[in-house]
N, C-alpha and C positions, 0 to 999 in steps of 0.2 A: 504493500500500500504506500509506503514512505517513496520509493521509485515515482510511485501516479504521480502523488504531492511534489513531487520534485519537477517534474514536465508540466502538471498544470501549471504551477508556479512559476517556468519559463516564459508557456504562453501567455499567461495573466501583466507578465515585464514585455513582454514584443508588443501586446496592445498597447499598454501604456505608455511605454517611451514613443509608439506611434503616432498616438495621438495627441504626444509631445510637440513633436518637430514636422510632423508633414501637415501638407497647407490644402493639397488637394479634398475636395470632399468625399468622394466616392474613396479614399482611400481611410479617411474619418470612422464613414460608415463600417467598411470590410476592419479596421480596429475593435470596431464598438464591438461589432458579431463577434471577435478572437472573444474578447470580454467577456460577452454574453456564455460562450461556448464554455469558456473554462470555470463559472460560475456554475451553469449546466453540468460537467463533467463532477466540481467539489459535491456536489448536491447527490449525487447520483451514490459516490462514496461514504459522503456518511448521512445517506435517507432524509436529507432535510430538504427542503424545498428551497427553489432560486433563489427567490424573493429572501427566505432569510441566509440566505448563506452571502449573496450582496452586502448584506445589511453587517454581516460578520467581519468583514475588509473593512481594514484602518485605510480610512479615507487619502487618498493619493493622488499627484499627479506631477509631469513632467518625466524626469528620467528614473528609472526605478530602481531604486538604492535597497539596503538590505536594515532593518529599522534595529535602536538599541533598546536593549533592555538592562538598567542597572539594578547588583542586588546588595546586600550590605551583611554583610557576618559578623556578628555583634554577640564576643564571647565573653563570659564571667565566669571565671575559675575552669572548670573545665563542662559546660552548658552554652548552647546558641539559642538566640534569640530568634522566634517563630512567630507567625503572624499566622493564622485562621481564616482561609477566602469565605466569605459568604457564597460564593456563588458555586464551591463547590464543597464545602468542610474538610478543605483537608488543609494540610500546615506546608507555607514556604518561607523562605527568606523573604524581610521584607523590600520591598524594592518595585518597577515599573519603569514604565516608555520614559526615555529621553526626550524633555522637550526642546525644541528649538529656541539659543539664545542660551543655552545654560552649558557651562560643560560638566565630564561626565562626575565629579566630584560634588556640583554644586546641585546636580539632580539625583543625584543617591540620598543626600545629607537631606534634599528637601521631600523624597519619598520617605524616608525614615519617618519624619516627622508627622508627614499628613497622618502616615498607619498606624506610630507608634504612638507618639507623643512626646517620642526622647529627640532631644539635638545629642548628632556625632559627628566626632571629628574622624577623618576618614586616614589610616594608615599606611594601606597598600593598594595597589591592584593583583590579588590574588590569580585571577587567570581572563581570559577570553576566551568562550566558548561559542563552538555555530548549535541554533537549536535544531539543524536539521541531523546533527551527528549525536552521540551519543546516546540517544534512548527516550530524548524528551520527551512525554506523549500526554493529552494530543498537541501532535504539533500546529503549530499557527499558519494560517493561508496565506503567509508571506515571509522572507526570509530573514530571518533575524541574530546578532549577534548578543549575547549577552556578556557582560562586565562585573565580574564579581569582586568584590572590595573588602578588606577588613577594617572594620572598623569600632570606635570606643563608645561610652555614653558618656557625653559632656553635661548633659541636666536635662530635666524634663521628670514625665512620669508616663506609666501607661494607662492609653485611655484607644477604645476600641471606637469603632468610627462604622459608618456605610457601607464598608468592602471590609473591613476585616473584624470578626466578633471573638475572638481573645488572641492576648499578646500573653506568650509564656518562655521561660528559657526550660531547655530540656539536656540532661547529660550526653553527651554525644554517643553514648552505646545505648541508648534508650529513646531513640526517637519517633514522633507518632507519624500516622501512615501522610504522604507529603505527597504532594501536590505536582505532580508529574513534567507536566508542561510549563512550570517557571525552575522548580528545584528539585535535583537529585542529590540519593545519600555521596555518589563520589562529589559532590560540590561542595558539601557541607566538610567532609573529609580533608578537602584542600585548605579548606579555612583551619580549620585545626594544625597541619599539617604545617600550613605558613605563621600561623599565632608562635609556632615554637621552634621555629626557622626562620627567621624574619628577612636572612639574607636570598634567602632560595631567588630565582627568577620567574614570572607570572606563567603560569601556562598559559599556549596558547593551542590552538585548534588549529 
């Protein structure tokens, strides 16, 4: 299935950068239809209809880039800090999309916040991962790189929010079932791994 996901998600970048730079209309049109098709093809894959699976795509346009996602490894003694998605109960690092205008330090530090309610200062970049490799699942209809970070709590406290309904730290051989598609145990493992090797160098993908 990851192979499909991988070819739609080509066609879904030829439409789009299409409809970029070419001026012609009838060539507009034959981009829309790639769009439509590969939207048509996600839908068919996992049984949901067009209409919502459109609706699922982080809104895009121009030349088609690969979107970030930052996470934040925030350990005490030997426990990481976990965040509870509402939208699926299960536990990841906390963290989210990079927005435009910030870089990747000032938009982990300010995801921390909206999820947790702590300010932290941020220490390393722990690694760079593609989420189309290692096991992520389900993967996202677009391609993405994630940034994983370790980092401190400089103040604050926890307080749960819209997207996430509890914030806990859990010992690192004891962690509850996680949340696929933003955090895996080998992610959390590298945060550990680098908290006690601080000189190591980031993985990268």
């Amino acid at each position: 299935m990851n192979d499909w996901i991988t070819l739609i998600n080509k066609v879904k970048a030829i439409s789009q950068i299409g409809k970029a730079y070419t001026k012609d209309p009838f060539d507009l049109e034959r981009y829309d239809a790639l769009s439509r098709l590969s939207n048509e093809m996600y839908a068919k894959l996992s049984d949901a209809p067009p209409d919502l699976v459109e609706n699922f795509f982080i809104p895009d346009r121009g030349y088609a880039t690969a979107k970030v996602d930052l996470r934040a490894g925030i350990v005490r003694e030997n426990s990481i800090l976990l965040v509870k998605e509402r939208r699926d109960g299960k536990w990841s690092l906390p963290g989210g999309w990079s927005d435009v205008g910030e870089s990747p330090v000032e938009g982990v530090t300010r995801e921390v916040r909206e999820e947790t309610g702590y300010t932290v200062g941020v220490r390393q970049l722990v690694s760079i991962r593609d989420q189309s490799l290692g096991g992520y699942s389900p993967r996202y209809p677009v391609h993405v790189y994630k940034l994983f970070f370790l980092c401190e709590i400089l103040d604050g406290e926890a307080r749960d929010n819209v997207e996430i309904s509890e914030i806990a730290f859990f010992p690192f051989d004891s962690l509850p079932e996680l949340s696929t598609g933003t955090t895996l145990h080998r992610d959390i493992l590298d945060i550990r791994e680098y908290r006690c090797n601080p000189g190591k160098q980031p993985v990268c993908d």
